[in-house]
N, C-alpha and C positions, 0 to 999 in steps of 0.2 A: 436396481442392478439389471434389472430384466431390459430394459430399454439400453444401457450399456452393450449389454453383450446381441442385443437385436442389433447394432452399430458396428459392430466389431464385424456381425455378418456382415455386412454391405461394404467392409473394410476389405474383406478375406475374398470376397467376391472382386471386387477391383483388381485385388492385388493377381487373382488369378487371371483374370481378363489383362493385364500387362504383361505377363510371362508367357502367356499363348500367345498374345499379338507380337512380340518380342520374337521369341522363338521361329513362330513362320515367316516375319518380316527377314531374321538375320537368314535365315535359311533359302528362303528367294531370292535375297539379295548378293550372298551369296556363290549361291548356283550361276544368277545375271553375270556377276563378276568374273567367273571362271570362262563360262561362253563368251565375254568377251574379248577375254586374253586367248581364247585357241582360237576363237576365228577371228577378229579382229587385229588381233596382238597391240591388243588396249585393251586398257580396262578403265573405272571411272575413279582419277583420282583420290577422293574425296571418299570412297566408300571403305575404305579399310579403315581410316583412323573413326570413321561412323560405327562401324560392325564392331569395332573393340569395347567403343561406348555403350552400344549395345549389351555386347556379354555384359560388362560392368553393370547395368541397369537390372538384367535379367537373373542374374547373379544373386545380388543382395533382395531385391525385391523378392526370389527365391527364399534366399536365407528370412526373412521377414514370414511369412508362410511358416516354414519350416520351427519357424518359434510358437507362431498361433498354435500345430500340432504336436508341440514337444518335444519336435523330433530336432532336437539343435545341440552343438559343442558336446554330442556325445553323452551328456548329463542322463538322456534317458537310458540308458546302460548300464549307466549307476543307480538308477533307481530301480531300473526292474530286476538288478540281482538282488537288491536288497531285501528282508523279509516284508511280507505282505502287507504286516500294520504297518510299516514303515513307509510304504510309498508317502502316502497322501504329505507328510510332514518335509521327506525327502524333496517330493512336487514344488510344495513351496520353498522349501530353502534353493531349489535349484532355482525358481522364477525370481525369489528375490535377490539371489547371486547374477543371475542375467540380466535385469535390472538395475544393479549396480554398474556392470560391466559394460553394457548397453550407453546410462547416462555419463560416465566416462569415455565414452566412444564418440557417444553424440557431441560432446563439448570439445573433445577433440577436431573434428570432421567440422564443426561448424567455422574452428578457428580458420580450418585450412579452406574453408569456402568465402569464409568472408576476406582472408587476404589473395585467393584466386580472383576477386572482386574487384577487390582495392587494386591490385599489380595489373588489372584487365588484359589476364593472358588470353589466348584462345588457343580453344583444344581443340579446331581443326577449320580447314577452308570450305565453303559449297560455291565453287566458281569466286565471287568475288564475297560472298558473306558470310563473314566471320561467325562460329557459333561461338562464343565466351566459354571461358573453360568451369566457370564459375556454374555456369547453365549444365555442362555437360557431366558435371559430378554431383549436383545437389542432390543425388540421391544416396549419396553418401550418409551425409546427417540424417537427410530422411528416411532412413532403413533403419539407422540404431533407434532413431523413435518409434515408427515400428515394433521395432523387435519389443523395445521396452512394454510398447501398449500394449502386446500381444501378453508377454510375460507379467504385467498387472494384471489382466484380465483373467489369467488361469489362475492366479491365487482363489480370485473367485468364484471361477467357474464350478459348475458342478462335478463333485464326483462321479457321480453314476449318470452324468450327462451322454447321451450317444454319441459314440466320436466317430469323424467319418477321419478319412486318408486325406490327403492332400485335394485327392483329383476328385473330392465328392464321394466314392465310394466307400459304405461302411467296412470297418474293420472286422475282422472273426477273431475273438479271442476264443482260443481252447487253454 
């Protein structure tokens, strides 16, 4: 299990490394976009229905994260008003409810990727080439897997494991 969840870091770590790159990428691009509508009065095509995608990626890949530390659909709310014996038990029934809800999600997302595939729409132009629209959501399915792997993982992760924050930094509990 120990090798498991040494994988999982290098998962969390990814996934962090795409939501920074993500983030500053839409935020330059952007900024590019606006400069070139006040002084150019153009801007570039292509780059709005890109930056949309982007949120969409940066988003779930977010949410994905946000499950590795718990901190998802609210569930941990409910856990920590409950009494204190009660988390650990609450923990898992939350992770294996997200789990549930996650492979139901996933199965859904995949249907709608693989006939985004099949219908070969495209979800948007760069000059003459098409990015398929099928390419531009597949992070759709792969974010409820995610989530799921993340929410396996903490049934059995350690209790008294140190938890950091999202952003690397440990937590204080008082």
């Amino acid at each position: 299990m120990r090798f498991a969840l040494k994988i999982e870091e290098y998962i969390v770590k990814a996934e962090k490394a795409v939501v920074v790159g993500l983030i500053f990428a839409m935020v330059g691009l952007s900024f590019l976009q606006v400069l070139l509508r006040i002084f150019f009065h153009s801007g570039i095509v292509w780059l709005d229905p890109l930056l949309r995608h982007m949120v969409l990626w940066a988003g779930l890949t977010g949410a994905a994260l946000a499950a590795r530390y718990s901190h998802h659909f609210a569930l941990e709310a409910f856990v920590k008003s409950a009494p204190k014996k009660l988390h650990r038990p609450l923990e898992i029934f939350a992770d294996v409810f997200m789990i549930a809800a996650s492979c139901l999600l996933f199965h859904a997302s995949y249907k709608f990727i693989r006939d985004e595939f099949a219908a070969g729409s495209t979800a948007f132009y760069i000059d003459r080439l098409g990015v398929p629209g099928g390419w531009a959501e597949i992070i759709i399915p792969a974010s409820f897997a995610l989530i799921a792997y993340h929410a396996f993982m903490g049934i059995f992760r350690p209790e008294d494991a140190p938890e950091a924050s999202a952003f690397g930094v440990p937590e204080v509990h008082k």
